[in-house]
C-alpha positions as CSV (number, residue, x, y, z in Angstrom):
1,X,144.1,94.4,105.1
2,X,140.3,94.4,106.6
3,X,138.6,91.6,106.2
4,X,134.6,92.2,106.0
5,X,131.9,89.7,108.0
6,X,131.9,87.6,104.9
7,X,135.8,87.2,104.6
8,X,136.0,89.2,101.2
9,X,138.3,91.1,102.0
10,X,135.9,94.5,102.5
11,X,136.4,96.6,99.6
12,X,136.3,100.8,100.5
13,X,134.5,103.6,99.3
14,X,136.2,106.5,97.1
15,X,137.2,108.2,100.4
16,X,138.5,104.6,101.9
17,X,136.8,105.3,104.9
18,X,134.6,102.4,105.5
19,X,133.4,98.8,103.7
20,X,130.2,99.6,100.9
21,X,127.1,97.5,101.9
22,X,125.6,94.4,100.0
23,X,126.5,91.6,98.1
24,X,128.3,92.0,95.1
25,X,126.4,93.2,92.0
26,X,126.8,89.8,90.2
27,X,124.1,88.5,87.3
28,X,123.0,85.9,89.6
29,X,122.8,87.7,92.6
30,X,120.2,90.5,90.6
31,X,118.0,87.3,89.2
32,X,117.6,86.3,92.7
33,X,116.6,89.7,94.2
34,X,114.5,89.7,91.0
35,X,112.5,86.5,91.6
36,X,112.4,87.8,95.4
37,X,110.6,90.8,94.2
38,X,108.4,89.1,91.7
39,X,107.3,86.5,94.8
40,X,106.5,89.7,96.6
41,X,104.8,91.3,94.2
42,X,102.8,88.5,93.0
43,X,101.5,87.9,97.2
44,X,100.9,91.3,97.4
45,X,98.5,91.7,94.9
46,X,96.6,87.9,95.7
47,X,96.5,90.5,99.5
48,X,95.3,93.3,98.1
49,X,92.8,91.2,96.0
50,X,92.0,88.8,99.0
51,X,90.9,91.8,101.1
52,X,89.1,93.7,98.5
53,X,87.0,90.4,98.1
54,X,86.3,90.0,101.7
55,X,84.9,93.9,102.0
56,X,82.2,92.7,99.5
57,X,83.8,93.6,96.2
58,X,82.9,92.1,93.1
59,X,86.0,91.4,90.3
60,X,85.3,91.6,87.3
61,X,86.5,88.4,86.4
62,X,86.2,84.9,88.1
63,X,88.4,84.0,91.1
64,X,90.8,81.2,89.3
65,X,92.2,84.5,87.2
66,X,93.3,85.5,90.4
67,X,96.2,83.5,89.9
68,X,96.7,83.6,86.8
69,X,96.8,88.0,86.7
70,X,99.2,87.1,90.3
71,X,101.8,85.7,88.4
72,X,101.5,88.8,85.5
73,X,102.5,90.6,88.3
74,X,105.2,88.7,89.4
75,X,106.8,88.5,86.3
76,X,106.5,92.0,85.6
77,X,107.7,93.2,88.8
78,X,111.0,90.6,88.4
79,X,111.6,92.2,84.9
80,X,111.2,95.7,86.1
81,X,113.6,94.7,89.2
82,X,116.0,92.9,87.0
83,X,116.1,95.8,84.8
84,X,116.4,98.9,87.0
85,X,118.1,97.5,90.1
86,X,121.8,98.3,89.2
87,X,121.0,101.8,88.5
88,X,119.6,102.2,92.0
89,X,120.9,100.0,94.6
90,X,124.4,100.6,96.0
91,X,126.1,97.3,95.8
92,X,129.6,96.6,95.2
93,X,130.5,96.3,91.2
């Protein structure tokens, strides 16, 4: 029997052609590609905001809600990810 790069033992496809990619779809492995997403989603929009406020824009409220509307984001973006990531990525189940 194949063994894959992380000694699992490399399940097959329908066709048994050839090892499916990823980890496997476990609860605790989607929480921790969820926080990954929030984290990126959260930076991205203190970015976006950053550089918006260094071309001379003006938000409409003060810079300490920054963080605050940041980690909206982040949490939103985990939920979302946490939510929908099963029905899209191709991991093992």
């Amino acid at each position: 029997m194949p063994t894959g790069a992380d000694g699992s033992g490399g399940s097959e496809d329908a066709e048994g052609d050839a090892p499916l990619p990823g980890a496997p779809a476990t609860p605790r492995n989607r929480a921790k590609s969820a926080v990954l997403w929030g984290l990126v989603g959260g930076f991205s929009f203190l970015v976006l905001a950053q550089g918006y406020l260094l071309l001379d824009g003006d938000l409409p409220f003060a810079y300490a809600w920054l963080f605050v509307v940041a980690a909206g984001v982040a949490v939103g973006s985990a939920g979302v990810t946490y939510g929908v990531e099963h029905r899209v990525a191709k991991r093992r189940t």
